[in-house]
C-alpha positions in Angstrom: -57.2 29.6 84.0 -56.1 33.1 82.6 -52.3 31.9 84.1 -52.2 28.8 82.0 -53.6 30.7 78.9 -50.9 33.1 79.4 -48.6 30.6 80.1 -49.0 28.5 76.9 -48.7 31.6 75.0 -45.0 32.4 76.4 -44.6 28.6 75.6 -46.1 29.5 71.8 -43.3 31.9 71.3 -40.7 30.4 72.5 -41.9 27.4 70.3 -41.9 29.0 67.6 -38.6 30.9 68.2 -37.1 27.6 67.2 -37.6 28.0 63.7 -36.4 31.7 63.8 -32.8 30.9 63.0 -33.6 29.7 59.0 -32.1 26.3 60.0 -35.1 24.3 59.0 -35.3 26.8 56.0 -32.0 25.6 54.3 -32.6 22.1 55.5 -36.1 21.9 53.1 -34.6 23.9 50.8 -31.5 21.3 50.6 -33.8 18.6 50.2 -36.1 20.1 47.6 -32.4 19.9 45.1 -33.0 16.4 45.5 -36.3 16.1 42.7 -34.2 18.0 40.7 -30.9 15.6 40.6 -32.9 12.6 41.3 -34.4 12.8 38.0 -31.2 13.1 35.9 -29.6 10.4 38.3 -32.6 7.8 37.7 -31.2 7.9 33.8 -28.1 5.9 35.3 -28.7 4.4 38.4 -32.2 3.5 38.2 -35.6 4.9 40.3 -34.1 3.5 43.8 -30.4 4.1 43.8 -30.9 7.5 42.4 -33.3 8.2 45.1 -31.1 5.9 47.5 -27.9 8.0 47.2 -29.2 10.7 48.9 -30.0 8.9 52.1 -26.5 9.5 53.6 -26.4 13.2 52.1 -30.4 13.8 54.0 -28.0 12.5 57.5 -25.5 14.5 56.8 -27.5 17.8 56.8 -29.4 16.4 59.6 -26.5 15.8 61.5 -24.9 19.6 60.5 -28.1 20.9 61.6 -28.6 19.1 64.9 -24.8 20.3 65.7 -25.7 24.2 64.4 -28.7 24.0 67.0 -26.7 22.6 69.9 -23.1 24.8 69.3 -24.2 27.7 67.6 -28.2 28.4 68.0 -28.8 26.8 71.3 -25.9 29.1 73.7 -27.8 32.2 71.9 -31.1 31.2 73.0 -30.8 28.7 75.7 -32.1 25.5 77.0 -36.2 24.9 76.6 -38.4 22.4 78.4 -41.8 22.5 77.2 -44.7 21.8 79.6 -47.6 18.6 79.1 -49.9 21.1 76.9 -46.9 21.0 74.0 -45.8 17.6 74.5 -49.3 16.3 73.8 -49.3 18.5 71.1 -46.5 17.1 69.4 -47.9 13.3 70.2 -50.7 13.9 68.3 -49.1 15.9 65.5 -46.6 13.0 65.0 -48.9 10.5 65.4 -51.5 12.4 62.7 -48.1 12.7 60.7 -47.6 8.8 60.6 -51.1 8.3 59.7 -50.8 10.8 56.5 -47.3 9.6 55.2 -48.9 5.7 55.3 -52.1 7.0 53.0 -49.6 9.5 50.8 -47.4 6.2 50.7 -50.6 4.2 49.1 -51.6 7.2 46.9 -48.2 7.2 45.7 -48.5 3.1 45.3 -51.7 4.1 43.0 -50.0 6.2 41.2 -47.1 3.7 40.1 -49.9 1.1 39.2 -52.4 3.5 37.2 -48.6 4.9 35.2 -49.6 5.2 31.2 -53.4 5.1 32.4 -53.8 8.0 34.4 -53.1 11.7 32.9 -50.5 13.2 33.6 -51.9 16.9 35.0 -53.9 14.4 37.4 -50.7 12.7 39.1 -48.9 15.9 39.3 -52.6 17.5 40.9 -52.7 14.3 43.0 -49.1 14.7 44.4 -50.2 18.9 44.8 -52.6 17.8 47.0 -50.4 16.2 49.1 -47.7 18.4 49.4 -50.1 20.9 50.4 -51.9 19.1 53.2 -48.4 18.1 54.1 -47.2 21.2 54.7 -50.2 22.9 56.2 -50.1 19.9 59.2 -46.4 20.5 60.0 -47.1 24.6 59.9 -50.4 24.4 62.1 -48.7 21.9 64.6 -45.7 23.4 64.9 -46.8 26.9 64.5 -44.3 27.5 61.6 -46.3 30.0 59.8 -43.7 29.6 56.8 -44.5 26.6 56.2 -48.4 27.4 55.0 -46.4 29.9 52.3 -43.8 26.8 51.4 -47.0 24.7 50.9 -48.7 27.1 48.5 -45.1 26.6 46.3 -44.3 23.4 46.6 -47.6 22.2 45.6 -48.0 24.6 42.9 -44.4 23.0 41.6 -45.7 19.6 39.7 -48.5 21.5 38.0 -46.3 24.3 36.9 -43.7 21.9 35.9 -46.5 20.0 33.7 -47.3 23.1 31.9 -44.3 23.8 31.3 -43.7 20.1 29.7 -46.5 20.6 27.6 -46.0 24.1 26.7 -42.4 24.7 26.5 -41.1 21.2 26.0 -39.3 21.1 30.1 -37.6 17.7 30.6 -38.5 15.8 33.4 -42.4 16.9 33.5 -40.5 20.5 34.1 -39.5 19.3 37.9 -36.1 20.2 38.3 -37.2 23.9 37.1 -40.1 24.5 39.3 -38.6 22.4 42.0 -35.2 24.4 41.6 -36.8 27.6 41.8 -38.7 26.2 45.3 -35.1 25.2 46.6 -33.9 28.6 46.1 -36.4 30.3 47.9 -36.3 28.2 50.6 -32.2 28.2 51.1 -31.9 32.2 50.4 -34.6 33.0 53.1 -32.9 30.3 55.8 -29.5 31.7 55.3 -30.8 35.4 55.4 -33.2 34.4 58.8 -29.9 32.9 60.2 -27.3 35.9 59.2 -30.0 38.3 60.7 -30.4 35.3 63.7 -26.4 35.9 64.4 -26.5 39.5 64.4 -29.8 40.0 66.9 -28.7 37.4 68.9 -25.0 37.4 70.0 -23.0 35.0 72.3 -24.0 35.7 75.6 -21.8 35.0 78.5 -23.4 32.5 80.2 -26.3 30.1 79.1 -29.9 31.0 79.8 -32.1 28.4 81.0 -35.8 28.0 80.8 -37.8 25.7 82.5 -41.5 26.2 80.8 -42.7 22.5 82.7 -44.9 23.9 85.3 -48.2 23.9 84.2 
């Protein structure tokens, strides 16, 4: 028993080693810009396209991160295959993740329908909620610690951004401020985790392998 404690504790770290680098960081970050172009682009292109257009631009940083992983990332810290313990893990955190979007998908729903009737500080709380519980899945499951921090912000951005469209007079319900400002945060400490990544971790030789499937 104390050998498969111990064992799913070396598989913990090297888990969580995978978000290390500030990949994932930059990739959140990069996605956070688009509430604050989406909203200028809706003006001339309308709710979907605006939203739309950045399909192919979410791939494209997909794709650039998925090749950073495998070319740069991966030869520094070698090959990983995670034992029955993790993979159940992840099951249950993506099935508990497909569950969530499909209820944030009908509170979203709610919220087009109840537009004009509903206050506005009770959307943006409404949407807070989400992002927060949204966040705080993806760090527990995945033992991203970062993420709990990134939730506290990101889900303190609409009702910041509502004060400040009240108080100060912010276009767009003050989201491509707050929202901005979360982008930033998100991007500077990803590219600082990933400088310091390069420098701890330089190209070895030859490829390490670890085999963490024996349980």
């Amino acid at each position: 028993m104390s050998k498969k404690i111990s064992l799913r504790k070396s598989e913990a770290k090297v888990f969580q080693s995978t978000f290390q680098d500030g990949l994932w960081d930059i990739f959140i970050g990069c996605y956070m810009l688009q509430f604050v172009f989406v909203l200028y682009l809706s003006t001339y292109l309308g709710d979907f396209w605006s939203t739309a257009v950045f399909l192919p631009i979410v791939g494209l940083l997909l794709l650039g991160l998925w090749l950073t992983k495998k070319y740069v990332v991966n030869p520094r810290l070698g090959s990983v295959k995670y034992g029955p313990w993790r993979k159940a893990r992840m099951f249950r955190f993506n099935l508990l993740m497909l569950v969530f979007l499909v209820l944030a998908l009908v509170f979203g729903f709610l919220s087009v329908v109840e537009f004009g009737f509903t206050p506005d500080w009770m959307v943006a709380a409404r949407f807070s909620l989400i992002v927060l519980i949204f966040f705080s899945l993806i760090a527990y499951f995945l033992d991203y610690k970062r993420m709990y921090i990134y939730g506290i912000i990101v889900s303190l951005a609409p009702i910041v951004g509502e004060w400040l469209h009240v108080n100060l007079g912010a276009s767009h319900h003050g989201w491509p401020i707050t929202f901005g400002v979360c982008a930033v945060i998100m991007i500077t400490t990803g590219i600082t985790l990933f400088v310091k990544f390069l420098r701890t971790h330089p190209l070895p030789p030859d490829m390490a392998s670890f085999d963490l499937a024996a349980e």
